[in-house]
N, C-alpha and C positions, 0 to 999 in steps of 0.2 A: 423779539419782534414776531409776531402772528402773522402766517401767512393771507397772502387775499383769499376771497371766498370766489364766487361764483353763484346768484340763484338757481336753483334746479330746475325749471325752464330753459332757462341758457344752456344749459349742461349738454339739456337731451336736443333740442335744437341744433347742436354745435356738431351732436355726434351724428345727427339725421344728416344733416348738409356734407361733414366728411366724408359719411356711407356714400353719398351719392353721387359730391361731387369730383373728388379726388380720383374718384376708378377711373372717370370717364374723362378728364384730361390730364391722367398720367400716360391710361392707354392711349391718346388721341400723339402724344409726346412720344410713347415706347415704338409707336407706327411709325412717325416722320422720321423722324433719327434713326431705325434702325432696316426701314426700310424707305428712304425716299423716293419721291416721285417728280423729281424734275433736278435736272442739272447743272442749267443754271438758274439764277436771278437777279433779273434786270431792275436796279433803282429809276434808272432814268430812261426809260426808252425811247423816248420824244428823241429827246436828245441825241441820241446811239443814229437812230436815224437819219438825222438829218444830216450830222458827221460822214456818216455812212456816203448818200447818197453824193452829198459837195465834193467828196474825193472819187466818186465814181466816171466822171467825165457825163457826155449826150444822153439821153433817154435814149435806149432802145439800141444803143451800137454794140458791136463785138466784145468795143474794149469795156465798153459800159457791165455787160452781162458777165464777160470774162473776171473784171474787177468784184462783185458780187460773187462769183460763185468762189474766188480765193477766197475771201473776210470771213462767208459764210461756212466755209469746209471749214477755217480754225477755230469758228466761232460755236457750230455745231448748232443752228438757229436754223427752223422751216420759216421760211419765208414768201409771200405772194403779193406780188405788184400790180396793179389795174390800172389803169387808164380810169379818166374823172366819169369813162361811160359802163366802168366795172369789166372793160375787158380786159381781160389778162394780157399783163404785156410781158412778167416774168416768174418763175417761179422754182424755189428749193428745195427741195427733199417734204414735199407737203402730203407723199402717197402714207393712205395708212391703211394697215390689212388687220381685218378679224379674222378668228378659227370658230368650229365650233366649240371647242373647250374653255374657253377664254372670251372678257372681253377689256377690250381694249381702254385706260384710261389716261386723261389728256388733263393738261390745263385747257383754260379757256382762249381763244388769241385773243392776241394784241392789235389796235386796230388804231393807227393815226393816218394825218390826212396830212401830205405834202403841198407847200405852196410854193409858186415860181414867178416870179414877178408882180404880184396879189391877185393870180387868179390859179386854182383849184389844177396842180400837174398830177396830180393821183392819190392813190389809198395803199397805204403798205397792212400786212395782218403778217401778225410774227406768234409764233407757238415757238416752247421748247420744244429741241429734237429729240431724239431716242425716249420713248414716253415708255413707263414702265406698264410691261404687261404681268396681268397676276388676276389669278380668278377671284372671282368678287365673292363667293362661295367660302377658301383661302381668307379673305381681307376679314368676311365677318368671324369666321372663326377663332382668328389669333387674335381680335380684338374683344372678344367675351372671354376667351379664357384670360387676358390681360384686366379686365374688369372683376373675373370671379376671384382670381388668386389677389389682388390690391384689395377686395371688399371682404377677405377671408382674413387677411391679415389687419383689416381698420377692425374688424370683428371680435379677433381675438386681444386686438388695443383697446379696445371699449367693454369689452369683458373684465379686462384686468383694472381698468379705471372704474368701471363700475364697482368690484371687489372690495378695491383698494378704499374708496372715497364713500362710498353708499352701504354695502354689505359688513363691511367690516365692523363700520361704527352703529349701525342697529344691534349688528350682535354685540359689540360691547356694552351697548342701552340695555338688551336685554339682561346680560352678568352682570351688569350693575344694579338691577334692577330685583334682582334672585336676593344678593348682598344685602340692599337698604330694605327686601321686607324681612332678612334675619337676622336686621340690628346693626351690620356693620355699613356705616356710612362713612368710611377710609375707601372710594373706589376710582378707576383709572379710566378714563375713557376713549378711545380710538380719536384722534384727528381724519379734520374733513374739511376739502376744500369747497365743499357744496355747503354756501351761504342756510338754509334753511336749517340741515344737519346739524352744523354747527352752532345755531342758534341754539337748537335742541339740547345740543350736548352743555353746553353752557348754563343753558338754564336748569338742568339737571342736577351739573355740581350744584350751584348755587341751590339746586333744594335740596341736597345731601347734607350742605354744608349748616342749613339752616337748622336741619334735621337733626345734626351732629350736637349743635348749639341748642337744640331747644331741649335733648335729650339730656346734655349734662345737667342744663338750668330745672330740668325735671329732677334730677340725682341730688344735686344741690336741695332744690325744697323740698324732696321727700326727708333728705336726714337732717335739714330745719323744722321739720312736721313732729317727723321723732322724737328730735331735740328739747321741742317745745309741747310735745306730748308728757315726754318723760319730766321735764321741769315742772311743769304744773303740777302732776300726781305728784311731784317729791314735795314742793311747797304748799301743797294742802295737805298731805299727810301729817307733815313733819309737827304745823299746827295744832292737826287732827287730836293726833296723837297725844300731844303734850295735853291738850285741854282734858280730852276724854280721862287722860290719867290724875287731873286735880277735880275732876268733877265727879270722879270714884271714891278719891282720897276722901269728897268730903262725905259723898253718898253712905258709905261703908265704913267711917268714922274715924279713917285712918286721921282725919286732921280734927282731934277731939277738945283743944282751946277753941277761941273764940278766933284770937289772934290767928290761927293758923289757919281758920275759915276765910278767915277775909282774906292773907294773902293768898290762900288757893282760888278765890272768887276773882280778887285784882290781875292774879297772872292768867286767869280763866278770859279776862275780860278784855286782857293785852292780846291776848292767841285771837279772840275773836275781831279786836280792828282791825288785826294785822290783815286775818281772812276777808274782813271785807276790802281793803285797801285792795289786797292782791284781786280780789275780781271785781272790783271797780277799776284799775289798770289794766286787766284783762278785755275788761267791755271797751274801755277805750283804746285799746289798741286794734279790736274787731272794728272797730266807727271809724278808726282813722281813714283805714282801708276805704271806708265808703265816703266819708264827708272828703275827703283830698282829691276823690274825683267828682265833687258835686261844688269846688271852691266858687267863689266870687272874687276874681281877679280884679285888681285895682291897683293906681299906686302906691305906694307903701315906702317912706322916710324912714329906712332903714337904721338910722342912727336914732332917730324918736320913737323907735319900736324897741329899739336896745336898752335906750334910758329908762322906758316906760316898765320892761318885764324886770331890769335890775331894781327901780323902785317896790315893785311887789314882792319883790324877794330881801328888801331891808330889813326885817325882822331876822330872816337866817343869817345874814351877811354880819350886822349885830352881833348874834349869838356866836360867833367864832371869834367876832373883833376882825374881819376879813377885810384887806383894803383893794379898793376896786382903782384900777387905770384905764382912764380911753385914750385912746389914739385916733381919731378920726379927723380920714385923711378927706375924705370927700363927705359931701351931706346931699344921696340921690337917691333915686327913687327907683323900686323895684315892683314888675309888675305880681303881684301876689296877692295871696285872702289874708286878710292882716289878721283873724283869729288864731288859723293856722298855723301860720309863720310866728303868733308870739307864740303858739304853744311848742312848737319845735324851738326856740330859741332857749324859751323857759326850760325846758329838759334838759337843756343843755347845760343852764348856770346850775340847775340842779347838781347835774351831776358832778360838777368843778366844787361847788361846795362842800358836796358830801366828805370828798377826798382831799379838800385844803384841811391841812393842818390848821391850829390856832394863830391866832396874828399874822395869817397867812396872804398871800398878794393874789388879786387876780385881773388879768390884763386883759382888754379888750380892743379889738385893732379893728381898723373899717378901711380898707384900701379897693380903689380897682385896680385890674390887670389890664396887660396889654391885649388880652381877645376880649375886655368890653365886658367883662362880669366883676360883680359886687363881691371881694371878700370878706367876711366876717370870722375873726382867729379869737377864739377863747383859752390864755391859757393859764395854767394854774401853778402850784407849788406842790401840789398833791404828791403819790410816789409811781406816778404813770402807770404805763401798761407793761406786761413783760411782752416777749416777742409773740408768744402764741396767743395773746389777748388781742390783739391788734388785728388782727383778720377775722373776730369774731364779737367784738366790742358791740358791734351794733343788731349783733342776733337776738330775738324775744328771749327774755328770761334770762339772757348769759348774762353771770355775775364772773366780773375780774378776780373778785377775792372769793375760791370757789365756797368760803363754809359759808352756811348760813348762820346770821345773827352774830357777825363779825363785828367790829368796831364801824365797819361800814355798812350799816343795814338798807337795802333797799330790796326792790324786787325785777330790774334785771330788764324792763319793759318802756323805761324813757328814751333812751337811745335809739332803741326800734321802732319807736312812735316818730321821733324826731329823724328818722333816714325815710319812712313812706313818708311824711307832709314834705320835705323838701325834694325826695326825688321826686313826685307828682306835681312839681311845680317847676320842673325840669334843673332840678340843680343838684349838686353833688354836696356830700358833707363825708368827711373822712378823718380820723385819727393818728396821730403822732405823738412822739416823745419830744420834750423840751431837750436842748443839748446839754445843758445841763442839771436841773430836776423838771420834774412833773409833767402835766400832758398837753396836750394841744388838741382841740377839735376845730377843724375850718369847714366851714359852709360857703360856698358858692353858689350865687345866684345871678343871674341873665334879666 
């Protein structure tokens, strides 16, 4: 689970207001508690008094004043009583003395108003007693350095969270950053609880990772490029070569019947279909590229697009004595260029043919799946793929059966035609082994 973030607006806002605010009511907190300034505190002093006063007996007698100055000595309260015309009629401990060194600091009083029968018997004002004295000089002083040392230490907390959360993870942007321009995009990056950062850092892997991905699928098609560099010059050569050698034969009189001229001219004449076929398959495998991203999508009756390319292919189907099976399980419709789509379909029966044996079966399935896509399973009796054909089946030019001018002659380029028109039409087509003979190719389409 990922921790929260935080925007980095918030951050420094957070740490501005702790700067500021924290020093000044810790110290306001480190003063009261450790030095107060009144001894007691009255919740209810209305109250206090009037209590007071109804246990006191007359206004103004001995025992009245005598009663007050006992409550007041245990209670340690200055006290001043007026008459409704503010003349003083009694008063407590209310003398207060300044120095010149010092000056003297007080609450404020207290000041209620006695009633006696609902008319106005006087005014009490009450202060705590013993008021703390202490130079104001003193007070400012112990309160700034209670503010500098609380604002040295948020200082040194907001440095460390800076480090931690901000500095650390730029520097690890930046080593990462050294890494993916020399190739290695395996890099590790600093956590940070600042929203922004983190965004950064995230989106960073994510172009590492992409980098990492595009850099293999680079590796990948450069030794496809190879691959299919090196297959071409072999299968032009190989032709080349053969021909050049009966077109000397007859140049130079090596084939001195008549008979022997014609068959050097007939297998002269096989070497050059062959060459053209191979780059008329070459040219269309360069167009696929481009016509499968130029399609005309439409619907497309997948099962009368099946019948219609194995009808064209009755003549080969014929020549083997091949018996065809359908299976179709649904009859819907798929969105595709229906040129396209029979021509990748056709390479396909092609190649099931090529590799059926005589009197041989080939089964054809049309099912959907549960995610909502068209399967189409081609399979045959042929003698499959072995294991390391299987991951390369549908390379340009890869022939399964590596000689050339095998019993299985083709040129290596239908299957590779038939994986760009169905992937560019966002579906998959991949190969298998029957469980028990020959091969299976399934197409999937959306």
């Amino acid at each position: 689970m990922r921790n929260k973030t935080i925007p980095l607006y918030l951050f420094f806002i957070g740490a501005a207001s702790l700067i500021w605010i924290i020093p000044v009511v810790s110290a306001q907190w480190i003063d009261r508690y450790l030095h107060p300034t009144e001894v007691n505190v009255w919740d209810h002093p209305t109250e206090w008094v009037e209590m007071l006063l109804a246990d006191a007996g007359e206004w103004g007698s001995d025992e009245w004043e005598h009663h007050l100055n006992e409550h007041l000595a245990a209670t340690e309260v200055q006290m001043l009583i007026t008459a409704p015309d503010h003349l003083p009629l009694y008063q407590y401990n209310m003398e207060q003395k300044d120095d010149d060194a010092s000056t003297t600091i007080t609450e404020p009083m207290y000041k209620t108003t006695v009633y006696h029968e609902g008319s106005v018997a006087g005014y009490v004002y009450l202060s705590p007693s013993q008021p703390r004295v202490i130079s104001s000089a003193d007070t400012d002083t112990i309160m700034l350095r209670y503010v500098f040392v609380i604002i040295g230490l948020l200082l040194l907390a907001g440095l460390y969270c800076i480090r931690r959360h901000i500095v650390r993870p730029i520097q690890s942007l930046i080593q990462a950053s050294s890494k993916v321009a020399a190739g290695d995009y395996h890099i590790q990056l600093g956590s940070s609880r600042i929203k922004e950062l983190r965004e950064v850092s995230d989106a960073y892997l994510h172009m590492s990772r992409s980098l990492a991905v595009l850099e293999k699928q680079r590796e990948e098609h450069e030794a496809d490029r190879s691959f299919l560099l090196s297959s071409i010059v072999h299968d032009l050569r190989t032709p080349l070569f053969s021909m050049k050698g009966y077109l000397e034969g007859i140049a130079h009189g090596i084939a001195k019947t008549e008979e022997r001229k014609v068959q050097y001219l007939n297998r002269s004449l096989e070497l050059a279909r062959r060459l053209d076929h191979l780059i008329s398959m070459l040219s269309k495998y360069n167009e696929s590229h481009l016509i499968a991203t130029q399609r005309k999508v439409e619907p497309v009756d997948l099962a009368e697009l099946t019948d219609r390319v194995m009808q064209g292919l009755q003549f080969q189907f014929d020549q083997k004595h091949i018996t065809t099976i359908q299976k179709y399980e649904i009859k819907q419709a798929v969105e595709a260029d229906y040129e396209l789509l029979y021509r990748a379909i056709e390479n396909v029966f092609i190649n099931a043919i090529r590799f059926s044996p005589e009197h041989g079966k080939i089964e054809v399935e049309i099912t959907q799946q549960a995610s909502g896509s068209i399967r189409l399973a081609i399979r045959d009796e042929g003698p499959g793929f072995s294991k390391d054909d299987l991951s390369k089946v549908f390379k340009p030019l890869y022939q399964a059966d590596k000689s050339r001018g095998s019993e299985h002659p083709g040129i290596g380029l239908g299957l590779a035609i038939s994986k760009t028109i169905i992937e560019h039409h966002g579906g998959t087509i991949r190969a298998y082994n029957n469980r028990h003979q020959g091969a299976c190719l399934i197409i999937e389409l959306k």
